[in-house]
C-alpha positions as CSV (number, residue, x, y, z in Angstrom):
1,X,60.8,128.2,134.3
2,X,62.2,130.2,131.1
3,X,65.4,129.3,132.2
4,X,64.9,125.4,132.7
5,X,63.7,125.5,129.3
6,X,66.4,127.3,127.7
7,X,68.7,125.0,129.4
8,X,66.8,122.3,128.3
9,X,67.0,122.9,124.6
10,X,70.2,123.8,125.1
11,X,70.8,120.2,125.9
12,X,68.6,118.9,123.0
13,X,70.4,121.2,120.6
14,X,73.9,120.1,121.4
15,X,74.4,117.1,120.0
16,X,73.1,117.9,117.1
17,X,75.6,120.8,116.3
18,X,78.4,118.5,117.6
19,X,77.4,115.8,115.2
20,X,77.4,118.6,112.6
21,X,80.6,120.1,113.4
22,X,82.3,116.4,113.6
23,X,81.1,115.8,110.0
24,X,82.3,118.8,108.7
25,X,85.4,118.0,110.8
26,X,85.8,114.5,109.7
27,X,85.6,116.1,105.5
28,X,88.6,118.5,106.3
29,X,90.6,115.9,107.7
30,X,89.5,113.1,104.8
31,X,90.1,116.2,102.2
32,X,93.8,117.2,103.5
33,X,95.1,114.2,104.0
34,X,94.3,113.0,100.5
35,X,95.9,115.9,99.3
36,X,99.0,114.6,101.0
37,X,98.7,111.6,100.5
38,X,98.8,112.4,96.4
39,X,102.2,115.0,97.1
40,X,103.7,111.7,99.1
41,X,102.7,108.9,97.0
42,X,102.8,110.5,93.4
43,X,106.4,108.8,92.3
44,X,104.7,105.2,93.3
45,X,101.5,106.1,91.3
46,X,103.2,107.5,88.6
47,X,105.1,104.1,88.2
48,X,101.8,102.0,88.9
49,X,100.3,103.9,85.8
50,X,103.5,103.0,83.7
51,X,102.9,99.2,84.7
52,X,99.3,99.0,84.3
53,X,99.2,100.8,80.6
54,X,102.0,97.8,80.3
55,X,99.4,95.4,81.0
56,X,96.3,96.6,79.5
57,X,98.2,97.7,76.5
58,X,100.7,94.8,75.5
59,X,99.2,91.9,77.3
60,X,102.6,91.4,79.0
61,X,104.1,91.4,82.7
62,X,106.3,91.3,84.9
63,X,110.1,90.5,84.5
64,X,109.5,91.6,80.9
65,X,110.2,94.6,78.8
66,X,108.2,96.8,77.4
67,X,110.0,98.9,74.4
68,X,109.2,100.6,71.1
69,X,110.3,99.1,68.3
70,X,110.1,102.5,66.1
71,X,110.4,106.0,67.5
72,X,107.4,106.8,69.7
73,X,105.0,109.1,68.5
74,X,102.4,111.0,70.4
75,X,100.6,107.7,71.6
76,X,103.4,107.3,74.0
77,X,101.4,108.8,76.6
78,X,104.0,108.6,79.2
79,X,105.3,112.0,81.0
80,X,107.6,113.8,79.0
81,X,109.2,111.1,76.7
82,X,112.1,111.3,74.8
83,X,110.9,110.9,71.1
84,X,114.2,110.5,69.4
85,X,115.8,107.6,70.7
86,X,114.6,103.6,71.3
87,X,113.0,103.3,74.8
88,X,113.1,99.7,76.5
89,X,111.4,99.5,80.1
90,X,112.3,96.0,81.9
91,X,109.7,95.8,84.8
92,X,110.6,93.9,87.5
93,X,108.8,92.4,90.5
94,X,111.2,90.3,93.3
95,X,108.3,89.1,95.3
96,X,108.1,85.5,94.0
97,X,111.0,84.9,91.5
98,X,113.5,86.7,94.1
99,X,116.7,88.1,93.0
100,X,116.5,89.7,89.3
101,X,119.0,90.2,86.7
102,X,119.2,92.6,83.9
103,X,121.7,92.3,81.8
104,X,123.1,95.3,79.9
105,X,124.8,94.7,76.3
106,X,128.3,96.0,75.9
107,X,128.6,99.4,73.5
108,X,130.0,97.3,70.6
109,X,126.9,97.6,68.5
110,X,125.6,100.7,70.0
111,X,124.7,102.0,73.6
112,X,122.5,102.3,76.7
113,X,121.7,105.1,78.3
114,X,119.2,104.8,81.4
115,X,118.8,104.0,85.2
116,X,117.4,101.2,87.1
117,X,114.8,102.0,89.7
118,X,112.7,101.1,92.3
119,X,108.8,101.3,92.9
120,X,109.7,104.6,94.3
121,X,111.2,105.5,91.4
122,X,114.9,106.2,93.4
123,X,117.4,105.2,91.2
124,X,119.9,102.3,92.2
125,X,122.3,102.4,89.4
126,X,123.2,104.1,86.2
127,X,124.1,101.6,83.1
128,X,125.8,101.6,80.1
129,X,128.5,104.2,79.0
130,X,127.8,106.9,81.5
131,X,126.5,103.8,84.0
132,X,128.8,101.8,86.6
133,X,129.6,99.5,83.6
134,X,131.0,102.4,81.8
135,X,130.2,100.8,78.0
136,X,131.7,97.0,79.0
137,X,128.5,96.0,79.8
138,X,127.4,94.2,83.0
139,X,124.8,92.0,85.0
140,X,122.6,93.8,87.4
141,X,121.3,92.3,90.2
142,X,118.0,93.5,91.7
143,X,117.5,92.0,95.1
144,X,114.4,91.8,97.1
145,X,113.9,94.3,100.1
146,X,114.0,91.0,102.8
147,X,117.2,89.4,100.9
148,X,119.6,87.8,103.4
149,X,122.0,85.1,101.5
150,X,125.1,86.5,100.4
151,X,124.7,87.8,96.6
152,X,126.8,85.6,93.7
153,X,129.8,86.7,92.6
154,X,130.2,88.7,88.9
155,X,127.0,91.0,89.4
156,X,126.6,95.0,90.2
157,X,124.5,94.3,92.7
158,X,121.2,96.3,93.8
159,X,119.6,96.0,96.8
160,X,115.9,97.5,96.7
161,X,113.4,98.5,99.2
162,X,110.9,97.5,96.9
163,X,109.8,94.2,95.2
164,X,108.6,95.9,92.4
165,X,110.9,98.6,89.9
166,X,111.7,99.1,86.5
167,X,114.6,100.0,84.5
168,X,114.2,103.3,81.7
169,X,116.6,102.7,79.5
170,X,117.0,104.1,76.0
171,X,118.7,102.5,73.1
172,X,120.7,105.4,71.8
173,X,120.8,106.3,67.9
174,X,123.8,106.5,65.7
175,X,122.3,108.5,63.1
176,X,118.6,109.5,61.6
177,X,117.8,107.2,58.9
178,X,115.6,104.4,58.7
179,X,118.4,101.5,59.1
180,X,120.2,103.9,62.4
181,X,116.9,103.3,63.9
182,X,116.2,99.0,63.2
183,X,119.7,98.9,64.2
184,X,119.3,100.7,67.3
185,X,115.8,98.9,68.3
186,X,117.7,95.2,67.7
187,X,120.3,96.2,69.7
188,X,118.0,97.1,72.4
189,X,116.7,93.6,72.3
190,X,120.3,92.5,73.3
191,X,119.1,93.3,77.3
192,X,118.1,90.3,79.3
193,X,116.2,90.2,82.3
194,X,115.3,87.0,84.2
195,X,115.1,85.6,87.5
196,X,118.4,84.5,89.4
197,X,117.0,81.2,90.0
198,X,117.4,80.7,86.3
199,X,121.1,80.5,85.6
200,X,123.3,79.7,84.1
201,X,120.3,78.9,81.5
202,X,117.5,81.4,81.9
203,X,114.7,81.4,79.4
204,X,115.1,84.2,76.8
205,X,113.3,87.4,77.3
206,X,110.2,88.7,76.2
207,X,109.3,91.6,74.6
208,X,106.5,93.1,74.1
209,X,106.1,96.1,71.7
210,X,104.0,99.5,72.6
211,X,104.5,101.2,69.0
212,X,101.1,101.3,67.9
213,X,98.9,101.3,70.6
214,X,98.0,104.6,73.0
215,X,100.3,103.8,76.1
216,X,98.8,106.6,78.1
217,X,100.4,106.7,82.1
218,X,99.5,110.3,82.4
219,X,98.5,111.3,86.1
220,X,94.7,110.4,87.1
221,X,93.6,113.9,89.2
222,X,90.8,112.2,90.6
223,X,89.5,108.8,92.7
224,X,91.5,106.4,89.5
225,X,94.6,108.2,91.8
226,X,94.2,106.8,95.2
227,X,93.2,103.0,93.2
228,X,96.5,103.3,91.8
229,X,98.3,103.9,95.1
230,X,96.5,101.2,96.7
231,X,97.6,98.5,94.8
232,X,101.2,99.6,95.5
233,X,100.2,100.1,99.0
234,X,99.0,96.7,99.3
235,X,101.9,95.1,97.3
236,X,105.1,96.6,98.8
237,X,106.6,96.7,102.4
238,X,106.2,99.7,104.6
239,X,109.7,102.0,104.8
240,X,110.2,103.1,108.2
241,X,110.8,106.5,106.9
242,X,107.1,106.2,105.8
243,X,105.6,105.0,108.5
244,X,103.9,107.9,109.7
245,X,101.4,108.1,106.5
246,X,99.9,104.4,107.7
247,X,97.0,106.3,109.7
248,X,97.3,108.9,106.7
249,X,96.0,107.1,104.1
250,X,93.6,104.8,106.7
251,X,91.4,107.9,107.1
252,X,91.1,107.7,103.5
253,X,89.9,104.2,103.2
254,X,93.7,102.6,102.3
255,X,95.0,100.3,104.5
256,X,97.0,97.1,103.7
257,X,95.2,93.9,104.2
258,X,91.8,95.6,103.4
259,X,89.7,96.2,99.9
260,X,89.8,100.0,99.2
261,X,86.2,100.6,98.4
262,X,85.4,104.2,99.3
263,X,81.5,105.1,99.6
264,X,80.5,108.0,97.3
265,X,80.5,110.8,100.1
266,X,84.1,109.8,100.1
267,X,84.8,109.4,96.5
268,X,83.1,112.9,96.2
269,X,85.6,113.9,98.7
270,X,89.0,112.1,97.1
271,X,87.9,113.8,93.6
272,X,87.9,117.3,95.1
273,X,90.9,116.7,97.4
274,X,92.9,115.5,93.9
275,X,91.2,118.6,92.4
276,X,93.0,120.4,94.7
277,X,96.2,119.1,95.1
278,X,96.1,119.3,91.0
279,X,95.9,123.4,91.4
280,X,98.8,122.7,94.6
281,X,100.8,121.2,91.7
282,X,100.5,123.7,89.1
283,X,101.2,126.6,91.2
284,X,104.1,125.0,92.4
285,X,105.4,123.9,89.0
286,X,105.0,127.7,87.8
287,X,107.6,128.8,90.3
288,X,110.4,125.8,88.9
289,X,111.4,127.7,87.0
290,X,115.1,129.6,87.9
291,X,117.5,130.2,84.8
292,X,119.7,128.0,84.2
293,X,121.9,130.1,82.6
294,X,122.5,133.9,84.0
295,X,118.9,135.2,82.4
296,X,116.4,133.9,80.0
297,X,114.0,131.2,80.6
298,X,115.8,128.1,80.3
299,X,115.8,126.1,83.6
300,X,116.7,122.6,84.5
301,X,113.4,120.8,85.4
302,X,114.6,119.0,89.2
303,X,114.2,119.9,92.7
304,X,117.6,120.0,93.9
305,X,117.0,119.0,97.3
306,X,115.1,115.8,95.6
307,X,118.2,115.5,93.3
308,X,120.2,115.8,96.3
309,X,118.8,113.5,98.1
310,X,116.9,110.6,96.0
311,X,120.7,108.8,94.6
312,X,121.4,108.3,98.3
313,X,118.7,107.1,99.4
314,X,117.5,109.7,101.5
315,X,120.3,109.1,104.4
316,X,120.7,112.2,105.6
317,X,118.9,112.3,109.1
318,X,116.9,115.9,108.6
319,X,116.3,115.8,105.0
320,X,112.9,113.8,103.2
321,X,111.8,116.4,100.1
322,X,108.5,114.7,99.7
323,X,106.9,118.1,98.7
324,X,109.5,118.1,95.8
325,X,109.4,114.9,94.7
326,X,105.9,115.2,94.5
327,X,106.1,117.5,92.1
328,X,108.7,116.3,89.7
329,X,106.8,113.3,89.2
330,X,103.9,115.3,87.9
331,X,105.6,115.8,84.8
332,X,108.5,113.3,84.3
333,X,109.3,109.8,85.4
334,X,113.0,108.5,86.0
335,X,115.9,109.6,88.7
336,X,119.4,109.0,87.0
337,X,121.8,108.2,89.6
338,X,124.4,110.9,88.4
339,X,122.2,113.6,86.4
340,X,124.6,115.3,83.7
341,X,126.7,112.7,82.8
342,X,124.5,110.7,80.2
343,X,122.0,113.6,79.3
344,X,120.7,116.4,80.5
345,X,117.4,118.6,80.5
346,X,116.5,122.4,79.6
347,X,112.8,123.0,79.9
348,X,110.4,126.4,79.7
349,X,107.1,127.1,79.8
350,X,107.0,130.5,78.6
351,X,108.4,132.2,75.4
352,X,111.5,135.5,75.5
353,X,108.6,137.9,76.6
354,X,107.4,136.0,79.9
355,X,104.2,135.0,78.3
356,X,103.2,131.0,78.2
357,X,103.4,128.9,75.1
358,X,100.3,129.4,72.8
359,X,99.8,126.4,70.8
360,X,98.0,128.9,68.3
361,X,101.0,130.9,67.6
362,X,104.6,130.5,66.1
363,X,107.5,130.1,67.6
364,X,111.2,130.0,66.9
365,X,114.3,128.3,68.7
366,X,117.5,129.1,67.5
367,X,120.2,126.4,68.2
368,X,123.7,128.2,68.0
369,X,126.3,125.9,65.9
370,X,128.6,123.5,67.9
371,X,126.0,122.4,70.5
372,X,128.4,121.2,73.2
373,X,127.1,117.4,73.2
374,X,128.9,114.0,71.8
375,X,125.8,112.4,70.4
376,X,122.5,115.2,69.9
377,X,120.2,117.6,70.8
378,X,116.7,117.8,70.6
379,X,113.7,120.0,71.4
380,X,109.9,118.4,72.0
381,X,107.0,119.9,72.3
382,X,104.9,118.8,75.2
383,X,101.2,119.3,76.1
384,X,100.9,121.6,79.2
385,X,97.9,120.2,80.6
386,X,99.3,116.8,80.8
387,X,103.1,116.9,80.5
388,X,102.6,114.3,78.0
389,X,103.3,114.2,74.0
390,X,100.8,116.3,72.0
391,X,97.8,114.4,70.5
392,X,97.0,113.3,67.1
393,X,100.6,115.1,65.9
394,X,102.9,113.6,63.0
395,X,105.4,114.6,65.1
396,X,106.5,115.8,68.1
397,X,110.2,117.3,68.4
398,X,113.2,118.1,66.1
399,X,116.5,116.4,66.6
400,X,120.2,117.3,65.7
401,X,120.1,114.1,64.1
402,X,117.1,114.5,62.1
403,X,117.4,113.3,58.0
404,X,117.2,117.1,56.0
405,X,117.2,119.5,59.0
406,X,118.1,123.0,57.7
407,X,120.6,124.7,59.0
408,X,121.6,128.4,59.0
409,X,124.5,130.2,56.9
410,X,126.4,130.5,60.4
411,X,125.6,127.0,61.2
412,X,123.2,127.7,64.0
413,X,119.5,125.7,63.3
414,X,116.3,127.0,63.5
415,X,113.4,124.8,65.1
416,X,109.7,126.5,65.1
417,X,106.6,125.3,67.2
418,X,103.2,126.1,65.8
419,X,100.1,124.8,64.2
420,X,101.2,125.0,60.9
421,X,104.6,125.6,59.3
422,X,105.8,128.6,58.2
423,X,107.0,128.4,54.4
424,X,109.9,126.1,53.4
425,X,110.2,125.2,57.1
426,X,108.4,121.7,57.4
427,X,111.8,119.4,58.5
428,X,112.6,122.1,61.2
429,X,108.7,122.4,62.1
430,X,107.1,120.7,65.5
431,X,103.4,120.8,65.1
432,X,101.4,122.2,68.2
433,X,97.5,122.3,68.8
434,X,95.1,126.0,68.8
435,X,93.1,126.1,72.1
436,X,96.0,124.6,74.0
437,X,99.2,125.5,76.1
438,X,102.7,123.6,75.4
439,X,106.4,123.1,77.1
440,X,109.7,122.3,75.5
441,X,112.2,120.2,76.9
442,X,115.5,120.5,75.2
443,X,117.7,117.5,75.6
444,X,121.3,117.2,75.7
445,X,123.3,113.5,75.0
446,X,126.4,113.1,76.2
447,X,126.8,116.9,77.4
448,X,130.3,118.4,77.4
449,X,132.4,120.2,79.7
450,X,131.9,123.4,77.9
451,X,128.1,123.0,78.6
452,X,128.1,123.0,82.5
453,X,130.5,126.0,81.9
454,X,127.7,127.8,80.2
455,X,130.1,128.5,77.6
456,X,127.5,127.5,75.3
457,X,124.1,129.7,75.9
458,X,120.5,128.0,74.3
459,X,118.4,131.8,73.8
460,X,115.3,131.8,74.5
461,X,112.1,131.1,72.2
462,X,110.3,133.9,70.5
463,X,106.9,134.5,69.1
464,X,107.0,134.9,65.2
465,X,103.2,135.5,65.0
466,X,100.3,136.5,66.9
């Protein structure tokens, strides 16, 4: 008798702990694969963002441009900005209009300097000077990802796997003054973008300007995330390389055709899983960080298997970084086609000693003289916590091209970071926040030979105060 009833409850009890166990089962799985789906879908988001703060911001659209008509300041909340040179983003979207021209300036009046891109952010050309147009100027030609006539002649032409992409291209400064920087917005406003359909006459372009209002495309670590990648879910084909994350991001309520309308166990879920792909990110980002040159703390801030393998496409048959391209798109946005040969990038995190950037402290970079680049250098101060420009800051880098920068006797230049300037220092000064961590990216324009041969050596930053 004992033993019927044992095996009795047994029975009663079961499927309750199976129900149990499946729940907790079915949270794992929901959890994991929205941390995935963040690593895989962060270049898509990160360009959604850009779009949307577009939108909301300047009232304008697709097949537009976007551009600041005055250097940015720190209400270009993009990831890690350039400060010091004109930035005009064309966005483009195929789906309706079809084929898409952009048409680049020649470098009569000044220059380009910048990529065109798809929703995934892989570039499909360089332009300009260090482009395929190599300063003549030229007429791109986006095409849709299910294109089949034969293309015009007279075009570069691009096919995309997207509908939907943008061009970053910067209008690149002669000089520091006031009139170098007009001149270098109005040249900007040369570029043209307009549907194929509306040659040889195409309306003229419109612009709408971001200067004064917060254009903030900083990364959402929560449910705003997986809204984001839904709409570009919804709105672009499925790559076959892709096509394993369709059941992926259906367990977390995403599927094409279908409103993404998550219940709040699930949104309870998506916010911790983005909580925790946030910590994946930063641990990650931590260990970037290999010298550039032979020591010190200078390191070029690209994943080169991504680098490797984002300007062709991702052809090769056993090679797909998602893991880092996921990352890099944490803290930047755009994928030159041929990285060194318009700009390049020096970032750290942490100061001479090893120890992280304290936005309380001073700091000092010293620039040796005859910095191997044709047009400038520049140092920015970034906010840590969001890889965008620091808050509320007159400023937010020092440029070589900056109106009464002081240079040394031996003419090397001195740039400090800190919350207030030391004495007689306020042109070579970047402002940083107390209570806060910071980055600095050091830019490069038109790097030389001399450079790659590390020839030249940037020393690292050290503390000047506690």
């Amino acid at each position: 008798m004992k033993r019927c009833f044992a095996a009795l409850m047994f029975l009663l009890m079961a499927p309750v702990v199976h129900a149990e166990d499946s729940s907790g089962a079915h949270s794992r799985l929901v959890q994991s694969r929205a941390v995935e789906a963040m690593i895989w879908g962060m270049p898509a988001v990160n360009f959604d963002l850009m779009y949307q703060a577009m939108v909301r911001e300047t009232k304008g659209s697709y097949n537009q441009i976007v551009y600041w008509s005055r250097l940015p300041d720190w209400k270009n909340q993009t990831l890690t900005p350039n400060p010091d040179s004109i930035y005009l983003m064309p966005f483009f979207n195929t789906k309706d209009v079809g084929p898409v021209v952009i048409e680049i300036p020649p470098a009569d009046e000044g220059s380009i300097n910048g990529t065109i891109m798809d929703g995934w952010q892989t570039p499909l050309e360089d332009v300009g000077p260090a482009g395929v147009d190599k300063g003549a100027g030229a007429k791109y030609l986006v095409l849709p990802p299910d294109y089949k006539e034969r293309p015009p002649e007279g075009y570069v032409v691009l096919p995309s796997s997207t509908y939907q992409g943008y061009a970053l291209l910067r209008s690149i400064l002669k000089g520091g003054t006031d009139a170098d920087v007009a001149q270098g917005a109005a040249y900007g406003r040369r570029i043209k973008v307009y549907p194929l359909s509306q040659t040889p006459n195409p309306a003229p372009t419109k612009f709408v300007d971001a200067i004064d209002v917060v254009y903030d495309a900083t990364i959402p670590y929560d449910v705003r995330f997986f809204q984001s990648l839904d709409r570009f879910v919804q709105t672009e084909p499925w790559l076959l390389r892709d096509k394993a994350m369709i059941d992926q991001l259906r367990s977390i309520g995403i599927e094409k055709g279908k409103a993404f309308n998550p219940d709040q166990v699930t949104q309870a879920l998506l916010n911790s899983a983005a909580a925790e792909a946030r910590g994946l990110f930063e641990h990650r980002y931590e260990r970037l960080f290999h010298p550039f040159f032979e020591s010190g703390r200078w390191a070029l801030p690209a994943l080169p298997d991504y680098m490797k393998a984002a300007p062709d496409g991702y052809s090769a048959a056993d090679s797909y970084p998602v893991d880092s391209r996921g990352l890099l798109f944490t803290f930047a946005f755009f994928t030159p086609k041929h990285l060194g040969e318009g700009q390049f990038y020096l970032m750290t995190i942490k100061d001479k000693d090893g120890n992280n950037f304290d936005g309380g402290k001073t700091y000092r970079l010293t620039v040796p003289p005859n910095a191997p680049v044709r047009l400038y250098w520049s140092a920015t101060a970034y906010d840590r916590a969001t890889h965008a420009l620091i808050r509320d800051q007159s400023r937010a880098s020092r440029s070589s091209q900056n109106v009464g920068l002081q240079k040394n006797a031996d003419g090397s230049t001195d740039v400090f970071f800190g919350p207030k300037s030391p004495a007689g220092k306020e042109t070579n000064w970047v402002p940083t926040v107390a209570g806060g961590e910071f980055e600095v990216l050091f830019r490069l324009y038109g790097p030389e030979k001399s450079f790659f041969e590390k020839k030249w050596v940037l020393p690292d930053i050290e503390t000047v105060t506690q």
